[in-house]
C-alpha positions as CSV (number, residue, x, y, z in Angstrom):
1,X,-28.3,-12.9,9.8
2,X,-28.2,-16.5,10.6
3,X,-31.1,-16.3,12.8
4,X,-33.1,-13.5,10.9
5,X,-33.3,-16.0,8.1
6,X,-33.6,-18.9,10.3
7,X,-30.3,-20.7,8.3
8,X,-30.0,-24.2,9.2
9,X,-26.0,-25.7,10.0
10,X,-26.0,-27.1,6.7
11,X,-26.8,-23.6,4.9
12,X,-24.6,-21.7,7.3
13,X,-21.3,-24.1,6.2
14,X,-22.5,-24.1,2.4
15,X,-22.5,-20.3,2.4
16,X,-19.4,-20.3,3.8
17,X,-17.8,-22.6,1.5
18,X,-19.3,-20.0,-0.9
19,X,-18.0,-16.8,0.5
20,X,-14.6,-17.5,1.3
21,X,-14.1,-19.3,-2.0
22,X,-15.6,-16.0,-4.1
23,X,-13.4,-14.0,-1.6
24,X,-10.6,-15.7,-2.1
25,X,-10.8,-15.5,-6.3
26,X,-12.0,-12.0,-5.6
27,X,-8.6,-11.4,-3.7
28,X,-6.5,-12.7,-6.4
29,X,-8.2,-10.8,-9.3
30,X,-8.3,-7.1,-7.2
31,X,-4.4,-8.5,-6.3
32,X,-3.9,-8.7,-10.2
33,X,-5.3,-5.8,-11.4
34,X,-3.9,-3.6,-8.9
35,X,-0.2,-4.9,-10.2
36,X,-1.6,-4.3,-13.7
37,X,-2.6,-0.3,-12.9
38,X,0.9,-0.1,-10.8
39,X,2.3,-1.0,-14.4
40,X,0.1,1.1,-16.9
41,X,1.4,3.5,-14.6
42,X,4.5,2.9,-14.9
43,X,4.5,2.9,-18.1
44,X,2.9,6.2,-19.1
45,X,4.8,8.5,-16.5
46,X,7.1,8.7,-19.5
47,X,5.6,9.5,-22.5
48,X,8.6,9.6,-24.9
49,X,10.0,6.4,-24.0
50,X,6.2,4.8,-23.7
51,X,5.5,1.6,-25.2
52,X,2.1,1.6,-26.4
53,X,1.8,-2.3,-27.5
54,X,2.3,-3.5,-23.7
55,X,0.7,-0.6,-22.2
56,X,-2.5,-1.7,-24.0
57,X,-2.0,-5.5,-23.1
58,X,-1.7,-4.1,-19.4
59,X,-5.0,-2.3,-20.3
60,X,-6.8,-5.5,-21.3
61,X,-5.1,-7.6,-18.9
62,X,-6.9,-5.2,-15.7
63,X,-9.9,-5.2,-17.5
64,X,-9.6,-8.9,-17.6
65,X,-9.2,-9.1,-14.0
66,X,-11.9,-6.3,-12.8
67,X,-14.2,-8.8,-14.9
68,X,-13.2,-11.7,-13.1
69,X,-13.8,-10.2,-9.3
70,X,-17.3,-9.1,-11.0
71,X,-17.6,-12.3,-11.4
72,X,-16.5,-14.2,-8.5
73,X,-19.3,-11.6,-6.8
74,X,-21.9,-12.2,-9.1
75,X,-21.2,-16.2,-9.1
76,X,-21.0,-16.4,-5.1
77,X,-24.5,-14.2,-5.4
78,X,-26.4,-17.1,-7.8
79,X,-24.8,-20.3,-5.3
80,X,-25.9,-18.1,-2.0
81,X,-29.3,-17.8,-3.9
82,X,-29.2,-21.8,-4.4
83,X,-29.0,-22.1,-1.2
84,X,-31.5,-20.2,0.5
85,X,-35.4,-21.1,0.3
86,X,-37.7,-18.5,-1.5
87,X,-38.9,-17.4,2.3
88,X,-35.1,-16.7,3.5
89,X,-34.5,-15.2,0.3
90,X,-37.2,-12.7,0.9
91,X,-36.2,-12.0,4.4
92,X,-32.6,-11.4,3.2
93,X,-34.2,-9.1,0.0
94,X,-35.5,-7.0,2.9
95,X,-33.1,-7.0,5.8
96,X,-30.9,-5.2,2.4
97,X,-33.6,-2.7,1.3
98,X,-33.5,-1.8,4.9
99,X,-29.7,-1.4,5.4
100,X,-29.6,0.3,2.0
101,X,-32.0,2.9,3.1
102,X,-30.9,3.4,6.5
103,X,-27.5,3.3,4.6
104,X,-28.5,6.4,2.1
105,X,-29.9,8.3,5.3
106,X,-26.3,7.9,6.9
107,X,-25.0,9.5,3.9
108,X,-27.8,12.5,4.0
109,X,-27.0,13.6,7.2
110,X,-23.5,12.9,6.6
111,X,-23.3,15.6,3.7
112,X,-25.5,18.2,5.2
């Protein structure tokens, strides 16, 4: 989309810096909670011999980590949005209304 929303080099390394610093702490937090799941998992295959005390740290400790890749999105989201001028902003608010539309029709005809 750099030259949809006319980006200048400065904006294009910025939201760079941005993206593959949110996708990296996104990385770690999905890599984190997954181990955390693999554990509750672990943990509750065998009811009688369950311990309920770590299996509801586990718990909060995923929940911890789905909340930090939330976020890590929603932070890269407000520093791309710095970045961008209210006209390139626009642009970009309807280059996604039009691949979320042509997106939904994908998924019509997909389940007809």
């Amino acid at each position: 989309n750099k030259a949809t929303l006319n980006l200048t080099d400065s904006q294009v390394k910025k939201l760079e810096i941005v993206q593959r610093t949110a996708q990296a702490k996104m990385d770690e937090a999905k890599f984190q909670a997954d181990i955390r799941l693999s554990e509750i998992e672990r943990f509750t295959s065998n009811w009688t011999e369950m311990n309920s005390v770590a299996v509801l740290a586990l718990i909060k400790e995923y929940f911890n980590y789905q909340t930090a890749y939330k976020t890590a999105e929603m932070e890269a989201i407000i520093q791309a949005r710095a970045i961008l001028t209210m006209d390139q902003l626009t642009r970009f608010q309807q280059l996604v209304s039009i691949e979320t539309l042509m997106l939904e029709m994908d998924q019509n005809l997909a389940s007809r």
